[in-house]
N, C-alpha and C positions, 0 to 999 in steps of 0.2 A: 229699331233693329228688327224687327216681328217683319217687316216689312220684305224685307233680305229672306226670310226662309220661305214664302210664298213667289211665284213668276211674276212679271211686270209686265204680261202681255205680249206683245209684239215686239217692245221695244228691247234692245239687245246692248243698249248703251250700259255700263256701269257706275253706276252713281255711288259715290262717297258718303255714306252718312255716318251723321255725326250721335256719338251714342257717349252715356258714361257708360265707365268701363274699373272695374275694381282689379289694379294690379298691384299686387300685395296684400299689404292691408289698407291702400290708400284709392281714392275714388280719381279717373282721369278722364278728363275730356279724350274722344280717343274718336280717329275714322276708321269704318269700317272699312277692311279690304275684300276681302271676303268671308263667306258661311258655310261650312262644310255640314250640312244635314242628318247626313249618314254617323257622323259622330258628336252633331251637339256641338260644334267647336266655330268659336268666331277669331277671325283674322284679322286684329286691330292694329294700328298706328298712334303712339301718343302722339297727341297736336302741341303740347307744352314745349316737346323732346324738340318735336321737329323745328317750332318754329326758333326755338333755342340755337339751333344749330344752323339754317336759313340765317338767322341774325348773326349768328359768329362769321359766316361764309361772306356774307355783305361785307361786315365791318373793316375783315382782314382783304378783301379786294377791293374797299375805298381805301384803304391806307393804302396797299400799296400801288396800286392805279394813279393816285395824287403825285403819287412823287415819281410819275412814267414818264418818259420823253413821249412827243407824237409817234415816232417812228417804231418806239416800244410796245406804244401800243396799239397800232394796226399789225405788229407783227404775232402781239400777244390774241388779237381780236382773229388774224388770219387762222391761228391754228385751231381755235376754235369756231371757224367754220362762219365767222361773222360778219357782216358787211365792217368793211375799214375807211368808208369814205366819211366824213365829216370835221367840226373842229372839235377841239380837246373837249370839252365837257361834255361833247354826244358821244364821241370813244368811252371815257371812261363812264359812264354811265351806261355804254353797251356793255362795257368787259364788264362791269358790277352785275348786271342783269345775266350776260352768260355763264359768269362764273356760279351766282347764284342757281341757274335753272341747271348747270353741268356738274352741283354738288350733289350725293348719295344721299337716298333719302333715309329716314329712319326705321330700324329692321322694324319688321312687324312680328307683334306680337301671340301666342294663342291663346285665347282662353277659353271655359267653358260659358255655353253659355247663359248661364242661372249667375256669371258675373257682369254681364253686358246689359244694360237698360236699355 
């Protein structure tokens, strides 16, 4: 995390890192999102939360993908912007992957930071 309040040089990409992070009273794997300097304050993501809910988004777009007709699901793959050419298991295995990457992610959180390692 120490790393985030100093520049990274030239490079202008934003990297995720991964820090514990004490919300509540309980300690969490957690990514940074951002570090506001001016107030001490970091911008985290729990990783537990999220992948919890990645996993709920999958499970409930394999169930119901499986029981899709073809035609349901290049229509359900079109609205989502996805290629609809293939046979059934590469359909739904797309719609599971768009659906997954077209779910909200998890709010982020603030805290100070003398909670953030």
């Amino acid at each position: 995390a120490e790393a985030l309040k100093g520049g990274s040089g030239d490079d202008d990409v934003c990297v995720h890192e991964q820090v514990a992070a004490k919300k509540d009273d309980a300690w969490i794997l957690a990514s940074v999102v951002s570090y506001d300097a001016d107030q001490d304050v970091y911008e985290v993501r729990d990783e537990a939360e999220a992948h919890e809910r990645r996993a709920a988004v999958v499970l409930e777009a394999a169930g119901a993908a499986g029981k899709m007709k073809v035609r349901e699901l290049r229509n359900a793959l079109d609205e989502l912007n996805e290629e609809t050419d293939g046979a059934k298991p590469q359909l739904i295995e797309r719609l599971i992957n768009a659906r997954r990457r077209a779910a909200p992610p998890v709010p982020a959180i603030q805290l100070e930071a003398d909670r953030v390692r």
